[in-house]
Structures are given as structure tokens and as C-alpha cells.
N, C-alpha and C positions, 0 to 999 in steps of 0.2 A: 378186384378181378384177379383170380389165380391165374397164372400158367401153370401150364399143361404140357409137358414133354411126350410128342406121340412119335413111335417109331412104329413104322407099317408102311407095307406096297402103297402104291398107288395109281389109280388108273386115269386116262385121259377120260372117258366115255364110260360110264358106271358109277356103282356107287359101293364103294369095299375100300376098306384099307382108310389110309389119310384122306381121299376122295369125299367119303363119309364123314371121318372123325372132326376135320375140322369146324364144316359149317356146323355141326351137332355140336360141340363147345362155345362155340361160338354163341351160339344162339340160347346156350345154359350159362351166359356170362362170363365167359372164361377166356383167356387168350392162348390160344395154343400155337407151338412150337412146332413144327412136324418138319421131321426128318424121313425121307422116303429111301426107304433101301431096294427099292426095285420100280422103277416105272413102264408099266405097259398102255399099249392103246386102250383092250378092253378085260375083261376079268378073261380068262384063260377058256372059259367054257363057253363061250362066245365063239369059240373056232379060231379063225384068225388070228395070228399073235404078232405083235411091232412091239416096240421098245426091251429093257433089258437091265440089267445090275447096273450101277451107278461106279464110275469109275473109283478105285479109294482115293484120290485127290478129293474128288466133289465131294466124299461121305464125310 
């Protein structure tokens, strides 16, 4: 099983960024890593926006 280091947004509600990427390695065998540099509720063209940049502590 490779790891897999993913950096990408990620949404609670959708499917883009790490949201996606992970179960999709997953499910290709792979263990991934994912690091979120932005979490939102839902992808930005949904209207509505909550969440936001990830403090640099957390990153």
C-alpha cells in the first residue's frame, strides 16, 4: 500500500479537493495523507460560504 501525500481544500458537503481525493485512493489501494489548506462547508458555487484558511499552527 503506497502513501499518498494530498494537499487540497476540502469541503464538508461535496465532492472536490481531499473530500474526493481520499476515499478515491483509498479505494485504488493506497493510504493517503491529506493535508487540508482550506476547509469550507460547501464548494464556493453552492452560494453560501462557512469555513475558512486553516490556522499556521494547525497547517
Amino acid at each position: 500500500m503506497k502513501k499518498i501525500l494530498s494537499i487540497q481544500s476540502s469541503v464538508t458537503a461535496g465532492f472536490v479537493g481531499n473530500a474526493v481525493a481520499g476515499p478515491v485512493l483509498l479505494v485504488m489501494g493506497h493510504h493517503p495523507m491529506m493535508v487540508d489548506t482550506i476547509s469550507l462547508a460547501a464548494h464556493p458555487g453552492y452560494g453560501g460560504r462557512g469555513g475558512g484558511p486553516l490556522a499556521d499552527h494547525l497547517f
